[in-house]
N, C-alpha and C positions, 0 to 999 in steps of 0.2 A: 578073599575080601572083595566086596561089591565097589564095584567105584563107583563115585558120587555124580558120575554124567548117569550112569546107570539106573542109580536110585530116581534122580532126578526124571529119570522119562519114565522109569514106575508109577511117581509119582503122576506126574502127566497123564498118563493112562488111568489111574485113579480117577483123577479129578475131572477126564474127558469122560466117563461113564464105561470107562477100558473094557467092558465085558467082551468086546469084539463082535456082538450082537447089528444087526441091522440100525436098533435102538443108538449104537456110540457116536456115531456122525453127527445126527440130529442130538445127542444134549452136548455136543462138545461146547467148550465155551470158545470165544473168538481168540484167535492166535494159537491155539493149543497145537495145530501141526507144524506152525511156523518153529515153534520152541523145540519142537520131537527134531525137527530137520535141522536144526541149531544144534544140538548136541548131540544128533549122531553124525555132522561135521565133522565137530573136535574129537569124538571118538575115531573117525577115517582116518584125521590127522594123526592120529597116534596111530596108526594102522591096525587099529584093534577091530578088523574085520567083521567080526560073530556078532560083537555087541552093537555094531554101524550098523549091520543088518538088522537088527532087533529095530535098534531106534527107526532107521526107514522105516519099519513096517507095521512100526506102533505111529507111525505120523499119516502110512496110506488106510490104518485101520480110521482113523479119525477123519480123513479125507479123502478117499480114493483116489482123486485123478490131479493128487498134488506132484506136479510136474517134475520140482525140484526132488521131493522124496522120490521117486519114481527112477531119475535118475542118479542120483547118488546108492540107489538100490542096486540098477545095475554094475556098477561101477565096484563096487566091493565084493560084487560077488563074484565079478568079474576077476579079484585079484585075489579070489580065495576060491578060484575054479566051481563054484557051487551053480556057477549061470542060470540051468535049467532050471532051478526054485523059484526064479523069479513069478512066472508063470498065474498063480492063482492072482496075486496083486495086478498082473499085466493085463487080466481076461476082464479082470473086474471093474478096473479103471476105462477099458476099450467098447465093455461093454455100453460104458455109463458116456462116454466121448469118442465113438466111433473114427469120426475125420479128423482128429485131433491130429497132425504130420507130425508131429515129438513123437506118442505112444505106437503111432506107425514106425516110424523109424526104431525106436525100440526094438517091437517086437521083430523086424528086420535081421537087426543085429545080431539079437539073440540067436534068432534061427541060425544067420551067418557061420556065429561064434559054436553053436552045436556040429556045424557042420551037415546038414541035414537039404538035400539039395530040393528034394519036391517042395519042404516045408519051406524053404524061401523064397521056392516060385512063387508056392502058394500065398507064402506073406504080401510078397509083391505085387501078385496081381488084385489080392484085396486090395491093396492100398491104390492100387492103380484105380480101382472101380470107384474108390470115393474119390479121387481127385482126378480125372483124365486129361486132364489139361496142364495137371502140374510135372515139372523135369523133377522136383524131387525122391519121388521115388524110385527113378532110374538112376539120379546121382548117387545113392543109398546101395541101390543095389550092385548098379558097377562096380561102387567104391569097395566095397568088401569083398567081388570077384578079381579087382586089380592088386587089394593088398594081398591077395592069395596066392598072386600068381599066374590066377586063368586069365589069362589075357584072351583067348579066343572066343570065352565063355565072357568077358567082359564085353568084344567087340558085338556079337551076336546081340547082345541086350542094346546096346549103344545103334548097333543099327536099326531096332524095331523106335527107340526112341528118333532117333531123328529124323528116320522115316513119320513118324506120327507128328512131333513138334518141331518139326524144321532143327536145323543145324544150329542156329545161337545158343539155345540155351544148354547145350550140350558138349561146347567148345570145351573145356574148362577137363574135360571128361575124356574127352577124343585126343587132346593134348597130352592129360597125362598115358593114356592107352600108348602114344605114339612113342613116347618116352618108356614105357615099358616096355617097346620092340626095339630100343637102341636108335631110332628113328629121329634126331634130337633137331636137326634141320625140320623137319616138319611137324616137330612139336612144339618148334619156336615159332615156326608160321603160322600153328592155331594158335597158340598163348596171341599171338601179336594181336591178332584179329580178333579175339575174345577180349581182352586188355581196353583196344579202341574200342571197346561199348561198355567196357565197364572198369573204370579204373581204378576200383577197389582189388580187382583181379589181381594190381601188380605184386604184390606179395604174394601171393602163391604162385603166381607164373615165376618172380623169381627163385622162390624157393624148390621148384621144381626144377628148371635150369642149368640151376646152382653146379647140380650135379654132371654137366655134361663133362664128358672124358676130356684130356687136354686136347688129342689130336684133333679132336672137330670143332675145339674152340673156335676155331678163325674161320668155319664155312657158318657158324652160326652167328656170328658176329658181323660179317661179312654181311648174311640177309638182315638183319637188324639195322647196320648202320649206314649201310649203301643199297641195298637192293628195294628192300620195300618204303614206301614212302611214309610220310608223316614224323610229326616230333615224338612220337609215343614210342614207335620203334626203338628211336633214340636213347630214349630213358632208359629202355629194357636193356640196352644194349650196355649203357653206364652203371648199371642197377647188378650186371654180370661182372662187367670188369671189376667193379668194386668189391664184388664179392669175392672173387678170384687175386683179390689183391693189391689188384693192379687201379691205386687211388686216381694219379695225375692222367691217366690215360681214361678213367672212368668221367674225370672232370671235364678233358677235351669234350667228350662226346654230351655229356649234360649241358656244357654252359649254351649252346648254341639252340636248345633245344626247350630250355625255360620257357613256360608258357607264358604272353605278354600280361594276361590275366594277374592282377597285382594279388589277389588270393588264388589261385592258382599257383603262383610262382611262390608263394609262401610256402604252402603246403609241401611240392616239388624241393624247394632247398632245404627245407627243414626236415623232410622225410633223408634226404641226401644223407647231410651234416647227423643226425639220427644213426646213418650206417654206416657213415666214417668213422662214429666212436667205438664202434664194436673191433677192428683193428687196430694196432698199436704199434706201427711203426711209422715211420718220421713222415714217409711219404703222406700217409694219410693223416696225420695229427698238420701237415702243412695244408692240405688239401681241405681239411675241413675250416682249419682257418680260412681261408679264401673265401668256401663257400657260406661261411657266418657272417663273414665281410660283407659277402653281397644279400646276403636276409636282411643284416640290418640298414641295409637302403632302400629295402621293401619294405619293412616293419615301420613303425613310430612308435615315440614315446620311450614308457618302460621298456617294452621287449624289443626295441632297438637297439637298448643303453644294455638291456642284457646279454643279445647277440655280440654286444660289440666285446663288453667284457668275456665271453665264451671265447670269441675269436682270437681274444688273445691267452687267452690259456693254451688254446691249441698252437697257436705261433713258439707260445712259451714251451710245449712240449716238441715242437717239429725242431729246438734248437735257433728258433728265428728271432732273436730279440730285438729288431730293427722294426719286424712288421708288428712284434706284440707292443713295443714301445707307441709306436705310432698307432695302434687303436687307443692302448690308454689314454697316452697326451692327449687327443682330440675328445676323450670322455671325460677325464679331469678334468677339463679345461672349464668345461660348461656347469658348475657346478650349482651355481644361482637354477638353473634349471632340472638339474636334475640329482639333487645330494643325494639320493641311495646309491645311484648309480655311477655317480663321480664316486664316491666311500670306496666301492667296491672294487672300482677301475686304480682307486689308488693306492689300495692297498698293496691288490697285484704288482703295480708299477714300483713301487717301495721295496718290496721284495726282491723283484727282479732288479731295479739298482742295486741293493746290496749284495745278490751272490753275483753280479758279472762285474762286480769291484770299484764298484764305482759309489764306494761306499759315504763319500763326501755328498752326495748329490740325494743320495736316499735319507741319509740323516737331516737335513734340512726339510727336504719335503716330509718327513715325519712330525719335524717340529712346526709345520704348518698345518696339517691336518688332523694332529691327535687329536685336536678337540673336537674332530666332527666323528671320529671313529668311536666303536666300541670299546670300552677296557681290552678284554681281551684282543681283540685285532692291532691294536695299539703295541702293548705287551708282546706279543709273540712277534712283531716289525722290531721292537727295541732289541730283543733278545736275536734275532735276524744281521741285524744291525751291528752287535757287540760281536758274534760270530765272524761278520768278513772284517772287523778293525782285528781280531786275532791270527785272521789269515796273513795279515797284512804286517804281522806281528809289533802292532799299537796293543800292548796288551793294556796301556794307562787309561789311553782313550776307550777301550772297549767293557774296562771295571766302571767308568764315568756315566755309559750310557745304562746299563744296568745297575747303577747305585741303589736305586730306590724301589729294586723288584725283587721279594724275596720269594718267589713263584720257583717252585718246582724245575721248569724250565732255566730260570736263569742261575740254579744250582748245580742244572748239569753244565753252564758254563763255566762256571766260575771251576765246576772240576775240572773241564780239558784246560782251563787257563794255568791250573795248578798243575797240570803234570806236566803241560809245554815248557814252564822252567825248571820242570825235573821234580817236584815239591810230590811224591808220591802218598804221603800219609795226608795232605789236604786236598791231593784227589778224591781218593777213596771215601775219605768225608761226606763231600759234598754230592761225590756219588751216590751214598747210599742215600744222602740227603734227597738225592731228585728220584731217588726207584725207578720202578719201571715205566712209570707212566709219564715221563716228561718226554717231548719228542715224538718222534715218527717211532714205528717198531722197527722199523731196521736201524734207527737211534739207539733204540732200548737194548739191544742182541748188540751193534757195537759197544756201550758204555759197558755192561755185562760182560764182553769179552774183556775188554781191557781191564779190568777190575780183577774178574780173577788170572791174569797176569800178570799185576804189577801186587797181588800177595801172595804173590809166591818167588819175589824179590828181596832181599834181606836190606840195603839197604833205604833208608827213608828220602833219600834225594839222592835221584840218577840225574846229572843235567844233559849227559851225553844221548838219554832214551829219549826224555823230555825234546830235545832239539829234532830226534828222529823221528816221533810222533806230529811233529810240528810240520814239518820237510813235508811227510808224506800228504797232508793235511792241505800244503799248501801244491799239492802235484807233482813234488818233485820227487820221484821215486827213487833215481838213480842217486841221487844225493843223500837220499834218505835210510837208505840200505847200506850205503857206506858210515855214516854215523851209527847205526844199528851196531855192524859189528864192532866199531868202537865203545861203543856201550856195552857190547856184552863182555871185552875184554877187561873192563874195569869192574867186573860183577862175582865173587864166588863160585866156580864152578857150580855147585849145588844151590846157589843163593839166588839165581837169576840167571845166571849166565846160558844154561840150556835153554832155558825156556823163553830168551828174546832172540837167542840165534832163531829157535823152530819159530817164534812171529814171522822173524825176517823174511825166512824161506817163503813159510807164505804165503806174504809179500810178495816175493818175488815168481813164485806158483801164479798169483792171481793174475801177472800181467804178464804169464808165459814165458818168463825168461829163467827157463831151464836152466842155465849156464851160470845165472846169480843164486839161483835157491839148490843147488847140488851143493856148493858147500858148506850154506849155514845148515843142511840138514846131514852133514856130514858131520861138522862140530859139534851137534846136538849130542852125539854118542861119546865123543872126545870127552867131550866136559863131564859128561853126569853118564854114563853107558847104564847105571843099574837103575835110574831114574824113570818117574812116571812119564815122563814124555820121549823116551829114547825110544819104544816098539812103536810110537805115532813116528815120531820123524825117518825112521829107519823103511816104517812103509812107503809115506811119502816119499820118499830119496829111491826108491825101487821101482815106482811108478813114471818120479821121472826119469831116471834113467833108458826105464822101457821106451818113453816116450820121443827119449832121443836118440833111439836107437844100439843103445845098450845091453842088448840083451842078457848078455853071460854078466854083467856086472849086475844085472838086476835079480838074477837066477841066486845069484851069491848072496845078494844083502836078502832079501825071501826064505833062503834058507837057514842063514844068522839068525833070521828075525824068528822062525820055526821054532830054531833047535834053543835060543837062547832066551826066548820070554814065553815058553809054552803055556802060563796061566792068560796073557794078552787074551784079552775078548778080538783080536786082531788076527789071531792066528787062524781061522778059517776062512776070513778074506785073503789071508796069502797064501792060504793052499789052493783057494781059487784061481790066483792071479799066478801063481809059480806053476799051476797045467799051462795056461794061457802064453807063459814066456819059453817055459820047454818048448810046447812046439815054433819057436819061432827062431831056438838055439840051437846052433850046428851041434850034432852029438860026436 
């Protein structure tokens, strides 16, 4: 069957006078190659190669030296190995735009990509004869003998260029060359000095970098941040550490080195804060706080009020509720001047009152600000709100504040509220009531979990599971695990009882305390041994045994677990894991 992008550029070619004649150009009507290069896009996107080619070449039939058809041509044939076809559309379009530096470069590549070495000369020094003055087409040409490999065949062309146009415009070239010899100390000397002229360079001088091995970390850092002069060095120097990880030690070296230039230095913290999000641990989610801190003392207005609010998200994620506190406060505060960004500031603030429990404080500033907020923003702080009065176990106060929200979300509270008093058939309810879509998704996979948990318990109020769900809930683990197996002791061997010891465990798996989860996953088989969860818990209890150094007791439960549930979809993980403990058991 034809697909409709397909017809579509038939059509096109129809209506552009498609014969492919000299004549099609001249009657095409206006936009017709724009349309051709539009829907052999979304055929790329589909990766449907043959027909992208088709469409390119019904857009350079209508236009020849359309740039974008032109490369989108190469580009797919490129990933359907066909390269050399390009050819007739290349000569034709080159013909018609000789100096054109795109169809140069092109036809470059192509050669590159055949692998054909005269022919690239060849390409090259045409292209050199229409522009002699330009570094382009040495960077072109280098660049495809450096991703090849030939470095020597790289430097040879590099030296006839900067021999002819001097050194700058070739830094950029000589840098990566140097970094292709392992040479990374002086290919941080030319990034430097290419960078100070041009400081759009600094991303690809980092990117380049990036890569230097550990052990020469500290001689390249060294010349960046001590040896050669100027703030630019600096940056480079930050722009590495931060890539490598290393946030707060990325920050020493920027904050001194911010250019006094008030858009300068915008630019500089923002580009920062920009590559601090890209890592995700504390140090740098602290670190970009900081550096949002100090953007919005450069900034004004709105994008001050935003920086500030960003900066405390990142506070809010480094674990710092002191410094995320204190950017809201100071952005609430001002609200007469700035109500989006006060809303926004206190929304955050609200939230963070309520999960660090200070849930009196959040409810009040709620009831001052809901009329400036959105429904939803509003709603999801009440439901926020009712959650820490449950932690707090105010289950009265926390039905009070969700009285009048019959949202999805506030269903999936009103379930954990029901199962914390143990009420298991007005969980499940109100569960299925909220689905999957209420919450975060790792909300939705917990409520999900516990759901099918608590039906596969016979009776309708556990209060002892309830209390334990609660405990956990509120961090108390140890406490929480002791009420568990009271709970499961009051439960039907087959009615429940197996299958809250195996939560228990774990539980107690999750926060590595091997020595609480060995016996609820020991119980598991006590209670129920011919049960659907007895070959899960009997793995688990094998692993951790391995774990704590068990071996021959894990060799045993492995091979119980073999010989005695041989239908388990589990039994090929434990013939895995039973080679893996043989050799670690004395024979």
């Amino acid at each position: 069957m034809i697909n409709g992008r397909v017809l579509r550029i038939l059509a096109l070619l129809v209506a552009a006078g498609g014969g492919g004649g000299s004549g099609a150009a001249a009657q095409a009507r206006p936009g017709a190659a724009a349309e051709l290069v539009t829907d052999a896009l979304d055929l790329e996107r589909d990766e449907r190669y043959p027909e992208a080619a088709e469409g390119f070449r019904a857009a350079l039939r209508v236009e020849p030296s359309n740039l974008s058809a032109l490369l989108g041509l190469e580009r797919v044939l490129k990933s359907s190995r066909q390269l050399p076809t390009i050819f007739p559309q290349l000569q034709r379009a080159l013909s018609r735009d000789s100096r054109n530096p795109v169809l140069r470069a092109i036809e470059l590549r192509v050669w590159t990509g055949i692998g054909n070495d005269d022919s690239v000369t060849a390409s090259a020094e045409r292209w050199i004869q229409t522009a002699p003055e330009s570094p382009d087409p040495y960077h072109e040409w280098a660049g495809g003998l450096l991703a090849a490999g030939r470095l020597d065949d790289a430097q040879r062309v590099l030296g006839v260029a900067t021999a002819k146009l001097g050194q700058p415009p070739m830094l950029p070239d000589l840098a990566q060359l140097a970094a292709g010899r392992g040479q990374w100390v002086e290919a941080a000397r030319l990034w430097h000095t290419a960078v100070a002229g041009a400081e759009q360079l600094a991303d690809l001088a980092n990117e380049n970098l990036t890569a230097v091995p550990e052990a020469t970390r500290p001689q390249v850092l060294t010349l960046l941040s001590r040896t050669l002069p100027g703030a630019a060095a600096r940056r480079m120097a930050a722009d590495l550490e931060l890539g490598w990880g290393h946030a707060p030690q990325a920050w020493a070296l920027l904050e001194p080195a911010i250019p006094a230039d008030r858009l300068q230095a915008e630019q500089v913290l923002q580009r920062f804060a920009d590559r601090a999000r890209l890592s995700r641990s504390r140090d740098s989610y602290r670190v970009r706080g900081v550096v949002l801190e100090r953007l919005a003392g450069v900034l004004t207005g709105v994008a001050s009020e935003r920086a500030r609010v960003d900066a405390a998200r990142a506070y809010a994620d480094a674990g710092d509720a002191v410094a995320a506190e204190r950017m809201l406060t100071r952005l609430a505060a001002d609200s007469a001047r700035a109500p989006t960004g006060a809303n926004s500031a206190m929304v955050l603030l609200i939230a963070m009152m309520a999960d660090n429990g200070r849930v009196e404080e959040a409810e009040a500033q709620l009831r001052e600000w809901s009329g400036r907020m959105n429904g939803e923003d509003a709603a999801q702080l009440r439901q926020r709100i009712s959650w820490a009065w449950i932690v707090k176990g105010d289950f009265l106060t926390a039905k009070t504040v969700i009285a009048d929200d019959s949202s999805i979300g506030s269903m999936a509270i009103r379930g954990w509220m029901a199962l914390f008093t143990g009420d298991l058939k007005i969980a499940t309810k109100n569960f299925r009531a909220a689905g999957p879509g209420a919450g975060t998704r790792e909300q939705a996979v917990q409520r999900t979990q516990i759901a099918g948990l608590i039906q596969r318990i016979e009776p309708d109020s556990v209060p002892d599971f309830g209390r334990a769900l609660l405990l956990l809930a509120q961090g108390d683990t140890t406490a929480a695990l002791t009420q568990f197996a009271t709970a499961a002791e009051s439960l039907p061997p087959r009615g429940g009882r197996a299958d809250v010891l195996f939560y228990a465990g774990q539980v107690a798996e999750a926060k590595g305390d091997h020595a609480r989860a060995q016996p609820f996953l020991a119980g598991v088989l006590l209670a129920d041994p011919q049960g659907a969860v007895a070959p899960v818990a009997e793995f688990h209890l094998a692993q951790s045994l391995f774990a704590t150094g068990n071996a021959k007791e894990s060799q045993d439960r492995l091979e119980h677990l073999i010989l005695t549930y041989p239908q388990s979809a589990l039994v090929p993980q434990a013939r895995r894991m039973l080679d893996r403990v043989r050799g670690r058991t004395p024979g």
